[in-house]
N, C-alpha and C positions, 0 to 999 in steps of 0.2 A: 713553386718548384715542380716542375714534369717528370716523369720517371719513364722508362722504355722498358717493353716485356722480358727482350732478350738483346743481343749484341747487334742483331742484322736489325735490329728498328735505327742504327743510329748511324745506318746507311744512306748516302745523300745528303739535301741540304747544307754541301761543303758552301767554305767562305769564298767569296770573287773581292778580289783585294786590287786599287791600285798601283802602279807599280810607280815609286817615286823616283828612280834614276836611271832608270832603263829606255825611256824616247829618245830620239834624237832628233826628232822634231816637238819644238813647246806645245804647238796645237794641236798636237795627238796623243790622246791619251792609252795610257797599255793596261789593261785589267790582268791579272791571272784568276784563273779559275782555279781554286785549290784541290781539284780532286788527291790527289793528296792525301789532306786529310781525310780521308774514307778510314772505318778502321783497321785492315788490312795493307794499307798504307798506296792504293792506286785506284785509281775509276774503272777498276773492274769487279771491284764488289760491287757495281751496278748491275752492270750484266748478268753475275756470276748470280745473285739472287734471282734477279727476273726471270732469268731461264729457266733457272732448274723452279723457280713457283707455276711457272705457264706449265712446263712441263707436269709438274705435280696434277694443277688445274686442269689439262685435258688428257690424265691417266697415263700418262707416255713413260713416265718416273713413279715407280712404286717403289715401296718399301721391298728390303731383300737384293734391290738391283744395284749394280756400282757404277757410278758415274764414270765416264770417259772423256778423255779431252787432251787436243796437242795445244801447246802451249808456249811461248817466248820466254816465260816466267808469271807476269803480272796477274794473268787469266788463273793461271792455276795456282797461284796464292792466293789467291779472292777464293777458288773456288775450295780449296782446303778450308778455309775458316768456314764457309756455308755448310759443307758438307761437315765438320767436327760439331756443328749446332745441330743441323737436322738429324744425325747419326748416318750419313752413307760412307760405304766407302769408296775409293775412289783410286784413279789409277791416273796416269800423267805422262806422257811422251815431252820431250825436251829435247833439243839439240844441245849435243855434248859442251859447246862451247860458249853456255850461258854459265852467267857469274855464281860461283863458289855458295854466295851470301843465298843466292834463289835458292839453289839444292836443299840447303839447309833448312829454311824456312818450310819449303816442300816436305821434308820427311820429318820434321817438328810436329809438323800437323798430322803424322801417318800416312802419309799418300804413298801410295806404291807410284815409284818414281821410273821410267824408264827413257833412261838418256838414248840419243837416234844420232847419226854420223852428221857431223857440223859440213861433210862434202856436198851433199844436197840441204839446201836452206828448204827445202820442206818435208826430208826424213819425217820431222816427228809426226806430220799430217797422216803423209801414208803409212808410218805407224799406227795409229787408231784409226784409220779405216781398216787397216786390214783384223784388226783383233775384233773391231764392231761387225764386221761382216761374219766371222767364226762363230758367234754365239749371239743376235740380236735379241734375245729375251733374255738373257743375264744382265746385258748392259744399256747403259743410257748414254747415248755423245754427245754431248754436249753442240759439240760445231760450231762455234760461236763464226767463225768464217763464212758460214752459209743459213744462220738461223738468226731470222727477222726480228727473234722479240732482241737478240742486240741492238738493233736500231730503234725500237721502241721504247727500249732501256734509256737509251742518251733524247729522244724526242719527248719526252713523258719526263723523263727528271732533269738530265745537265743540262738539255737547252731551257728549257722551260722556266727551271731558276732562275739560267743567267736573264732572258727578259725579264722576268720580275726582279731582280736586282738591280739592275738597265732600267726599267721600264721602257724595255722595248729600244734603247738607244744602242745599237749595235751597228756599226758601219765595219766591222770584220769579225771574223770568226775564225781561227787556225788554231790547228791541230797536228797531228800526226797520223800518217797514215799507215794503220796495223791492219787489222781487216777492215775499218769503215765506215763501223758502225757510230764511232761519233760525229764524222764527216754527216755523215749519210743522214744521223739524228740530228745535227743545227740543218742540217740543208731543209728537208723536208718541215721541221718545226718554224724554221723562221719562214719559210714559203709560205705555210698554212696561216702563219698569225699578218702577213703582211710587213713583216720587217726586211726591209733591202741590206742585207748585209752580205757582203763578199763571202763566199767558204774559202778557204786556202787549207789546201792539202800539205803536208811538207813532207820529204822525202830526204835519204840517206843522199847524197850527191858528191861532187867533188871528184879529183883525178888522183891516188885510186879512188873508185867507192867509198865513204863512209860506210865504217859496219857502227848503228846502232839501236842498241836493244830496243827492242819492242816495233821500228820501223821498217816495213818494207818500201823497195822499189818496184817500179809500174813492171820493171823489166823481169821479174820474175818469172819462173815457173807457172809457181801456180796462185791465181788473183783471186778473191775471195767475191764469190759471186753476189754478196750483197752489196757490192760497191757498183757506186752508176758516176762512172766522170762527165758524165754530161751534167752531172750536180752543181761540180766545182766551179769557179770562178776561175782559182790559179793553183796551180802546181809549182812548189821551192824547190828546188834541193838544197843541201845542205852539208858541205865541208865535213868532213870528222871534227879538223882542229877548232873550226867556229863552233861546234856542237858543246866539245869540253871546256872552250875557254868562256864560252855563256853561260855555260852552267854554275860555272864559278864565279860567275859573274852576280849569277841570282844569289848566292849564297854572301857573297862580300858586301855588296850595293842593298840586297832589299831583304838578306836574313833567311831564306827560305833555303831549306839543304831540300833540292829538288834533284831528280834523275836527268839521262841524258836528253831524254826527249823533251824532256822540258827547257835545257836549253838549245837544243834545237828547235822548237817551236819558239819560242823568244827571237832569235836568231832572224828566223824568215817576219816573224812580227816589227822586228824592227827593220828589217829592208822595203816590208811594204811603209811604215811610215813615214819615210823618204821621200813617197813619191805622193802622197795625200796631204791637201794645204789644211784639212782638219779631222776630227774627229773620234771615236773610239772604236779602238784593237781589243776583243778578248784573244788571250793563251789559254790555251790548258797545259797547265801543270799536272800531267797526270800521273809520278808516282815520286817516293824519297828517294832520298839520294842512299839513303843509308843500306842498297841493296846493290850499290856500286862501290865498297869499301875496296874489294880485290881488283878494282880497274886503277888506270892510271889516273885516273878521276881523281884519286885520294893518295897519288904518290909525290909524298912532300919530303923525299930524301936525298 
């Protein structure tokens, strides 16, 4: 029997599962990647560690200073639970019109919460720029939009996994795209190790737009400069109603009470294996569903 020091040791090494009734092609097979499972319940307690340890590691984050960061939700649930172990404390920009369930989880952990106008989809950004620009020796920003060890975070642990669970048999890779950084981490990891496998980006789409959490579109504002499309292979977009009905899809067919992104990544997983006479799909799954209880996700009335 193994034991772990503290809570953030039993961060990573999630389970990659195949998917038994989600192909619709026989010769293709669909893995999920369970980030998920992370304890914080999304693949941003990857990050949210790595960061703020590099940071620790090259002095940038001391002790006394408070972490900063805009946030969708996921980033800054990861980062509440990291920061409630290490002792910091911490401060959060949000757009007003993220789910009920995230706030809550947010100021459980004491994070000073500050919700930004849902009118501009990147309010919360230039929220914590402007307050990190005010006092840069109080606080720490996180940025995970523009800081590299995000992508190091997914090259060094999620991709790196899924080959050794694969051994190396990956013929796609799809995801979501938030800031990139897991994009960015399978592209650059499977390059370096010599595995050909497709990246697939997947994006909010459809007429109107999809609005969903955690994903942006390339059309935005403002695009997170760690991201290189010249990485990608294919760019999805992605229906709203395809988003929720797959999701419930994952939760009916193969058990998992996963968020929306995850069935939207499924979603585009299963249009590329359409068009492929074999092989294997990873998805990431990358957060529960149980933080979409106030969406129509869960209205069975």
């Amino acid at each position: 029997m193994t034991s772990n020091d503290n809570l953030l040791d039993t961060i990573g090494n999630t389970p990659l599962i195949p998917l038994q009734r989600s192909s619709p092609n026989p010769s293709v097979q669909i893995w999920a990647k369970l980030e998920l499972s992370n304890p914080s319940g999304s693949l941003k307690d990857r990050i949210a560690l790595h960061m703020i340890e590099e940071a620790e590691r090259r002095g940038e984050l001391r002790p006394g200073m408070t972490i900063i960061e805009a946030t969708s939700g996921n980033t800054g649930i990861a980062l509440g639970m990291v920061a409630a172990v290490k002792g910091y404390e911490l401060r959060l920009f949000m757009l007003e019109n993220k789910t009920l369930e995230r706030r809550k989880m947010l100021r459980y952990w004491g994070a000073d919460l500050i919700l930004t106008s849902k009118e501009d989809p990147d309010s919360h950004i230039w929220g914590a720029q402007a307050l990190i620009a005010e006092d840069p020796e109080s606080y720490f920003y996180i940025n995970q939009n523009e800081n590299p060890d995000n992508v190091v975070a997914h090259s060094e642990g999620t991709s790196a996994e899924i080959a050794s669970q694969l051994e190396g048999n990956v013929d796609a890779f799809v995801a979501g795209f938030g800031t990139g950084g897991t994009l960015m981490g399978a592209a650059r990891y499977f390059q370096d190790q010599g595995i050909g496998a497709r990246i697939v980006a997947v994006e909010p789409g459809g007429e109107p737009r999809a609005k969903i959490d955690g994903l942006k579109h390339s059309s935005e504002t403002y695009q997170p400069p760690i991201y290189d499309r010249d990485l990608l292979d294919t760019t999805v977009e992605v229906p709203e109603d395809a988003a929720y009905d797959t999701t419930l899809h994952i939760a009916r067919k193969e058990g998992v009470i996963a968020g929306l992104s995850s069935g939207a990544c499924l979603w585009a997983a299963q249009q590329l294996a359409t068009e492929m006479d074999s092989g294997i799909i990873v998805v990431l799954f990358g957060d529960r569903g149980e933080r979409y209880f106030s969406t129509r996700l869960f209205d069975f009335d």
